[in-house]
C-alpha positions as CSV (number, residue, x, y, z in Angstrom):
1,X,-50.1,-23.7,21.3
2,X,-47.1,-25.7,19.7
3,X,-46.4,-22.6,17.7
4,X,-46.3,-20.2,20.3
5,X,-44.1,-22.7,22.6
6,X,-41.5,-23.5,19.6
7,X,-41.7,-19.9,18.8
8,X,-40.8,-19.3,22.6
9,X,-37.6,-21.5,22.0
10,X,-36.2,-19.9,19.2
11,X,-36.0,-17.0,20.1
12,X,-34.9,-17.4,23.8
13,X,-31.6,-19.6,22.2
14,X,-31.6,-16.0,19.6
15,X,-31.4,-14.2,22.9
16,X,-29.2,-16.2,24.7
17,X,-26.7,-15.9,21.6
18,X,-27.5,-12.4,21.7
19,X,-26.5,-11.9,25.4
20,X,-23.8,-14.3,25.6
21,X,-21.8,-14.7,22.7
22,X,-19.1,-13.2,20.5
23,X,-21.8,-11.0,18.4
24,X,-19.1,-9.8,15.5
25,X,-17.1,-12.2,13.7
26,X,-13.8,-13.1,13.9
27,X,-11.9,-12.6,11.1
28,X,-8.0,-14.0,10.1
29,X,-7.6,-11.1,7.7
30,X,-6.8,-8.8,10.1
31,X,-3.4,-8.0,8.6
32,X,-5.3,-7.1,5.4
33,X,-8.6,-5.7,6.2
34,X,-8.2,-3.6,9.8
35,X,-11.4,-1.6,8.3
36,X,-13.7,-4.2,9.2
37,X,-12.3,-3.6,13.1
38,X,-11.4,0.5,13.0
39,X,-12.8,2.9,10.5
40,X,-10.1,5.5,11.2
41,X,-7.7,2.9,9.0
42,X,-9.7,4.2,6.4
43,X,-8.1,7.4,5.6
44,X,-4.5,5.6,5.9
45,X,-3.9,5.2,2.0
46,X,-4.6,7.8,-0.1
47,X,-6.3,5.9,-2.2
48,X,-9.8,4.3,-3.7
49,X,-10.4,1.3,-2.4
50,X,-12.9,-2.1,-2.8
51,X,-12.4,-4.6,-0.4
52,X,-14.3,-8.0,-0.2
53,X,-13.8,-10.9,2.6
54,X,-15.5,-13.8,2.9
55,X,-15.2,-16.9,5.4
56,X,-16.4,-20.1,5.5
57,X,-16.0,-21.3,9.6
58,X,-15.5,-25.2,10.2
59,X,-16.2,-26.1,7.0
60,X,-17.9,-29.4,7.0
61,X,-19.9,-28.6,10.3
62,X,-23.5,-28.6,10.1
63,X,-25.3,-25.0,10.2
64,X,-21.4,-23.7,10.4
65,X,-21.1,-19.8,10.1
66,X,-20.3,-18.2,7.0
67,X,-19.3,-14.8,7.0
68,X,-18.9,-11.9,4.4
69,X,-18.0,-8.1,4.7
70,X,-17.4,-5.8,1.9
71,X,-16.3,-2.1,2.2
72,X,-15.4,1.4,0.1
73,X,-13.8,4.0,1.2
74,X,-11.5,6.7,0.0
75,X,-10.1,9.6,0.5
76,X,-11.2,13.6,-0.5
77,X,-8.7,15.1,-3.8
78,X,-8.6,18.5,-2.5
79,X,-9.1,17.6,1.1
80,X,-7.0,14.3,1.5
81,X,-6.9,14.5,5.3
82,X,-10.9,13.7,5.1
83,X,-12.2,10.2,4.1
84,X,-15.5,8.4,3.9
85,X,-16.7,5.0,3.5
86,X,-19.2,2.3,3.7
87,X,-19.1,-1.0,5.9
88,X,-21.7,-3.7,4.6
89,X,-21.7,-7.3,6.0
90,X,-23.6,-10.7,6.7
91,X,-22.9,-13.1,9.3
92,X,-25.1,-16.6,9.2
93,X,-25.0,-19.3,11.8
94,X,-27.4,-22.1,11.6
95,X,-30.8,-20.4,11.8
96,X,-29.8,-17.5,12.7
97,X,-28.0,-14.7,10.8
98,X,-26.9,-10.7,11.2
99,X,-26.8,-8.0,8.2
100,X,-25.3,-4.8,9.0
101,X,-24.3,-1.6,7.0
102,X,-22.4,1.4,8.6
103,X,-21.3,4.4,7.2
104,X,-17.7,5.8,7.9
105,X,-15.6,8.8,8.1
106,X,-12.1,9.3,9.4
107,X,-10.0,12.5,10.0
108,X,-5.7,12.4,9.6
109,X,-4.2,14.1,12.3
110,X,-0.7,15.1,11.5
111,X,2.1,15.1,15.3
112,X,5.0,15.8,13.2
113,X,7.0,14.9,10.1
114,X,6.8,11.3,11.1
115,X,4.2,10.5,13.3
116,X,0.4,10.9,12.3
117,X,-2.9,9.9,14.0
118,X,-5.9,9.3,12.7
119,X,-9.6,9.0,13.9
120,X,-12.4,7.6,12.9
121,X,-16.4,7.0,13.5
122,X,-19.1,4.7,12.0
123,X,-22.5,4.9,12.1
124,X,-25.1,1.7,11.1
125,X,-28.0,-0.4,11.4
126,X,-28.2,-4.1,12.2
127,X,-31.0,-6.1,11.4
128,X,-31.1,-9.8,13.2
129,X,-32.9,-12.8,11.2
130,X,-34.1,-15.7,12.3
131,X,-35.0,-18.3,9.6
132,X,-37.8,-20.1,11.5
133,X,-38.7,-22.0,8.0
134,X,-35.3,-23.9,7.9
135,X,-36.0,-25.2,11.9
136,X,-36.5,-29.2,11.6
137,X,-39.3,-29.4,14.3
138,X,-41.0,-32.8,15.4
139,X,-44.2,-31.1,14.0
140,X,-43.3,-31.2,9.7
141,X,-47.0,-29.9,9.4
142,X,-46.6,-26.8,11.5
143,X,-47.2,-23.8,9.1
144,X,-45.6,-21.0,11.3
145,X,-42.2,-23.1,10.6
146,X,-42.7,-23.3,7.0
147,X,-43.4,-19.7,6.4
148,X,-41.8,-17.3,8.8
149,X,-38.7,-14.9,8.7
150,X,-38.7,-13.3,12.8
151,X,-36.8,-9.9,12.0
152,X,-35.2,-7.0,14.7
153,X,-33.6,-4.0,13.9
154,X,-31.8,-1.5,16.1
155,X,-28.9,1.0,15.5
156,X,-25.1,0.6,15.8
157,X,-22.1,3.6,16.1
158,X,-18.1,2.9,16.9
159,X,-15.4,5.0,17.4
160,X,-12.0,4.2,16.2
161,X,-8.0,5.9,16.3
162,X,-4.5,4.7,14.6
163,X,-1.4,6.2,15.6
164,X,1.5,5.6,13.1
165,X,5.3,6.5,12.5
166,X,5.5,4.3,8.9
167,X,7.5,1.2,11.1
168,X,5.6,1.6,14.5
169,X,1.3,1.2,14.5
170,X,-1.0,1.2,17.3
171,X,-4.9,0.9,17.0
172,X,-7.3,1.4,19.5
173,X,-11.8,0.9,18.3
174,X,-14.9,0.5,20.3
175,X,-17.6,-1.1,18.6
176,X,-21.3,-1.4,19.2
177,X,-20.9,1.2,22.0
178,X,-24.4,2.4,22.2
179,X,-25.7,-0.7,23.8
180,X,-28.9,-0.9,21.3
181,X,-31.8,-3.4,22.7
182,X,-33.2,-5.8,20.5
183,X,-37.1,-6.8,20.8
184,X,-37.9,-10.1,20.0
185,X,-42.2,-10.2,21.0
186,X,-41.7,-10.5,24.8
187,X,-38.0,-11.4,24.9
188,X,-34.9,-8.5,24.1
189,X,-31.5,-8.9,24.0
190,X,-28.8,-6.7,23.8
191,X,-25.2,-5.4,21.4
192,X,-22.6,-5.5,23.8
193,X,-19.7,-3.3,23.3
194,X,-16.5,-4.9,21.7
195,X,-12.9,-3.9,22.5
196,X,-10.4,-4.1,20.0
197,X,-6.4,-3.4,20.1
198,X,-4.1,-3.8,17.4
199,X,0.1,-2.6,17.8
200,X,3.0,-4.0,16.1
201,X,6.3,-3.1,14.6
202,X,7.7,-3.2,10.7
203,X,11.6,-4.5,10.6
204,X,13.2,-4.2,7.6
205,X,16.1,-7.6,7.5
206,X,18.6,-6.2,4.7
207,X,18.6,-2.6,4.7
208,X,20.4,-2.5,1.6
209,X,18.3,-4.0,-0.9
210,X,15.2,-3.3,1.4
211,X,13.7,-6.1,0.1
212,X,12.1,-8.3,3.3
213,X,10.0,-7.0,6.0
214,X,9.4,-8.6,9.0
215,X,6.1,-7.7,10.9
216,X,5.6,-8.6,14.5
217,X,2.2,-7.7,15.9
218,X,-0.7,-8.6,18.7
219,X,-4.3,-8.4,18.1
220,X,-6.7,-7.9,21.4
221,X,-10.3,-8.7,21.6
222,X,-12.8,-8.3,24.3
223,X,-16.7,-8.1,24.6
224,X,-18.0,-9.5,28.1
225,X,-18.7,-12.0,28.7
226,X,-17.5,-13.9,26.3
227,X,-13.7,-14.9,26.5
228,X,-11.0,-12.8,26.2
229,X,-9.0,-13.1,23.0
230,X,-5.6,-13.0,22.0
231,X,-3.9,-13.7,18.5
232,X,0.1,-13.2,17.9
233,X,0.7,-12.5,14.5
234,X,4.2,-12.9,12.4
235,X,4.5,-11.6,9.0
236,X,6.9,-11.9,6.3
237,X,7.2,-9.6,3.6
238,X,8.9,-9.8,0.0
239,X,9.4,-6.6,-1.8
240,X,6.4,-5.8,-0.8
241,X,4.4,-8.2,-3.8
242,X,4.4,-11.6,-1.8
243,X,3.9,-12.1,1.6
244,X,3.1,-14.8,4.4
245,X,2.1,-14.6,7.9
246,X,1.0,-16.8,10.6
247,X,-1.6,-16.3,13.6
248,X,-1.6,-18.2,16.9
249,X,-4.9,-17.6,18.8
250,X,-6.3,-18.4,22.1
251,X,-8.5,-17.1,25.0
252,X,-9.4,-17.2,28.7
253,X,-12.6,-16.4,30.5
254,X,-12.4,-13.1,31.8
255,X,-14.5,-14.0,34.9
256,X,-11.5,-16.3,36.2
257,X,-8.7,-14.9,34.7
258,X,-6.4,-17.1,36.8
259,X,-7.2,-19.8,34.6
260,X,-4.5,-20.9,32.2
261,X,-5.3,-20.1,28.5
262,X,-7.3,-22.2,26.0
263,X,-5.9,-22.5,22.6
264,X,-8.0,-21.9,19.9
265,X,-6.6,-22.1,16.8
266,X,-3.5,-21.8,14.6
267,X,-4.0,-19.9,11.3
268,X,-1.7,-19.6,8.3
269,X,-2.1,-16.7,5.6
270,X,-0.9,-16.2,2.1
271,X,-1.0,-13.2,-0.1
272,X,0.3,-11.1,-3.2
273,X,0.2,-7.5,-4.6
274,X,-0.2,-7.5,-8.4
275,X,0.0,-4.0,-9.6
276,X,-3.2,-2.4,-7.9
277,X,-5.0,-5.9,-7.2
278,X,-4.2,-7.8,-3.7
279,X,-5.3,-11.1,-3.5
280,X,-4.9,-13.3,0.5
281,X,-6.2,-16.4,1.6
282,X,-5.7,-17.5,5.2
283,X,-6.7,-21.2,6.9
284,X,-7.4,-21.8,10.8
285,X,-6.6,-24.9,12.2
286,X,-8.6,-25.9,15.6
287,X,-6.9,-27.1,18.3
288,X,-10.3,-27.8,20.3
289,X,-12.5,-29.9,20.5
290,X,-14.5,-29.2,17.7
291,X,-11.8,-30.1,15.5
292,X,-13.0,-33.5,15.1
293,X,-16.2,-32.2,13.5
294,X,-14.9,-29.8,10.9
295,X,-12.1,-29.8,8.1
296,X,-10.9,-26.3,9.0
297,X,-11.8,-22.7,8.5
298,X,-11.0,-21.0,5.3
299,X,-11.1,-17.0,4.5
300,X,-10.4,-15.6,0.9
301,X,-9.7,-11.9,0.4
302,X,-9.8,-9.7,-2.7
303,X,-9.0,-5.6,-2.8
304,X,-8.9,-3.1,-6.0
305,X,-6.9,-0.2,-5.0
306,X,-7.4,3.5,-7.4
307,X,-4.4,5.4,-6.9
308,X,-4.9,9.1,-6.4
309,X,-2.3,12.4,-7.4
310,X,-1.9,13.7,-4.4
311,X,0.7,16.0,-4.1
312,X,1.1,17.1,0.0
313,X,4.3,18.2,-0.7
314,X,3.1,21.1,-2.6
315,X,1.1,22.1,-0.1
316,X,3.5,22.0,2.9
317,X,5.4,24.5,0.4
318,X,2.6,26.4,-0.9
319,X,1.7,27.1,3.0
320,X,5.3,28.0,3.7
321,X,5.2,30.1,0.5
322,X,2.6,31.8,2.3
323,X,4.1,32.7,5.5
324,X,7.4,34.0,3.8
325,X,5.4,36.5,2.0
326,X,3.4,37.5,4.8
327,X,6.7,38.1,6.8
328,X,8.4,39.4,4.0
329,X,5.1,41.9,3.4
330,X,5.2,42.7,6.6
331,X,9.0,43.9,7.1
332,X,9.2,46.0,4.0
333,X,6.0,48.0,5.9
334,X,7.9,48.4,8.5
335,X,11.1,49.9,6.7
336,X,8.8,52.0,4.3
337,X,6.9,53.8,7.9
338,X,10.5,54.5,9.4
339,X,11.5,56.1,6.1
340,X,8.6,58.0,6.5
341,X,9.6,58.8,10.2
């Protein structure tokens, strides 16, 4: 009977987390890794890339979450518009932890000779663990809590676009939109759908040299009913090698959204570009509560970039090529039938 009524505990707090909580994590990085937020970002570069992220959440914090993603992704030789990918992470939080692999594809979209969309869809499983072994019950000789691993699997798919003139970017993903249930013995919970916009603007300070870049941007996030999120990013750019950025972020509840704004966190971010290597590392500061209970949050970022010969200027001509001779074709058989005539 204590088994079943500790097992009834876990996994109503699982579903309660489940139900009520931000369920994908929040990552600094977003200036560096927008893949993990919209998969049409991966057919952006024309490139091969590996990407690895890992955060370590109020470090010094008891059962604090520790989360890691890693992604590939690249773009087709011959059809470089085309681009595929895969999306694998794990998120732990006390007892409890999410694995989740998606694969990707994304589609470019050319408006014009400076403005391009691009679109993008993923498609996954998620698999929920709770770690009943690690539970420190008032019961140390109850063998259920020494031995078990309560697993639930269901299904994940998102949908993603990025609109782009090379200085102006707008993104716009939906995550977790099937609404997937999750089983837990007479208990389910639910993914809820997450919301994510991401706009900004590049300014280039001496336009002689062209040697600083100033980035501007905002970063949206909203799954209900957990709190709306907002994060105001700043980024400075040195010939495009060394960079650093900072991130102010705070929220609301988006049930009384009359009520003023509760500051989060402020985060700071540092990276560099060596060659086809880029190495960031980013640290939030809390400015709640919790702050007196952790030493900070630290995230540490690493991408390999292949570069890839792809010549699309060839084959804007070649096309061009192509309709000359067809019109050309076709008005020397019109000459040659009224010479006939």
């Amino acid at each position: 009977m204590k088994s079943k009524i500790k097992i009834f505990v876990l996994i109503s707090v699982l579903t309660a987390n489940l139900l009520f909580a931000q369920q994908q994590s929040i990552y600094t990085s977003i200036l560096t890794n927008p893949v993990y937020y919209n998969p049409s970002w991966i057919s952006v570069n024309k490139e091969i890339n590996f990407n690895g992220i890992y955060r370590y959440q109020w470090a010094g914090f008891t059962g604090a979450p520790k989360n890691f993603n890693a992604s590939v992704y690249g773009t087709f030789k011959k059809k470089y518009k085309n681009a595929v990918g895969v999306l694998l992470g794990n998120d732990q939080a006390g007892l409890l932890s999410r694995t989740n692999i998606y694969g990707m594809y994304a589609y470019q979209l050319p408006i014009n000779k400076t403005w391009s969309a691009y679109l993008g869809l993923q498609f996954g499983f998620v698999q929920y663990s709770l770690r009943a072994f690690d539970a420190n019950p008032y019961d140390k000789d109850d063998i259920f809590l020494t031995s078990n691993i309560l697993n639930a699997n269901t299904y994940d798919a998102g949908f993603g676009t990025y609109l782009t003139n090379q200085k102006f970017f707008f993104s716009l993903s939906f995550q977790q939109l099937t609404r997937s249930r999750i089983y837990w013995h007479n208990k389910q919970g639910r993914l809820t759908p997450h919301n994510y916009v991401f706009f900004g603007y590049n300014f280039v300070l001496d336009k002689k040299k062209n040697e600083y870049e100033l980035q501007p941007s905002v970063f949206f996030r909203f799954n209900s009913p957990a709190p709306f999120q907002a994060e105001y990013n700043l980024k400075l750019t040195y010939k495009k090698f060394l960079w650093i950025a900072g991130t102010f972020r705070h929220a609301k509840t988006i049930t009384n959204f009359k009520e003023p704004w509760k500051t989060n966190s402020v985060c700071f971010l540092a990276g560099a570009n060596v060659k086809n290597v880029t190495v960031a590392y980013s640290f939030d500061f809390g400015l709640n509560n919790i702050r007196n209970y952790q030493t900070g949050t630290h995230e540490v970022y690493l991408s390999y970039r292949i570069p890839r010969k792809i010549n699309t200027v060839n084959k804007i001509q070649t096309a061009d090529e192509e309709e000359f001779n067809t019109l050309d074709n076709s008005i020397k058989t019109n000459l040659k039938n009224k010479k006939k005539e």
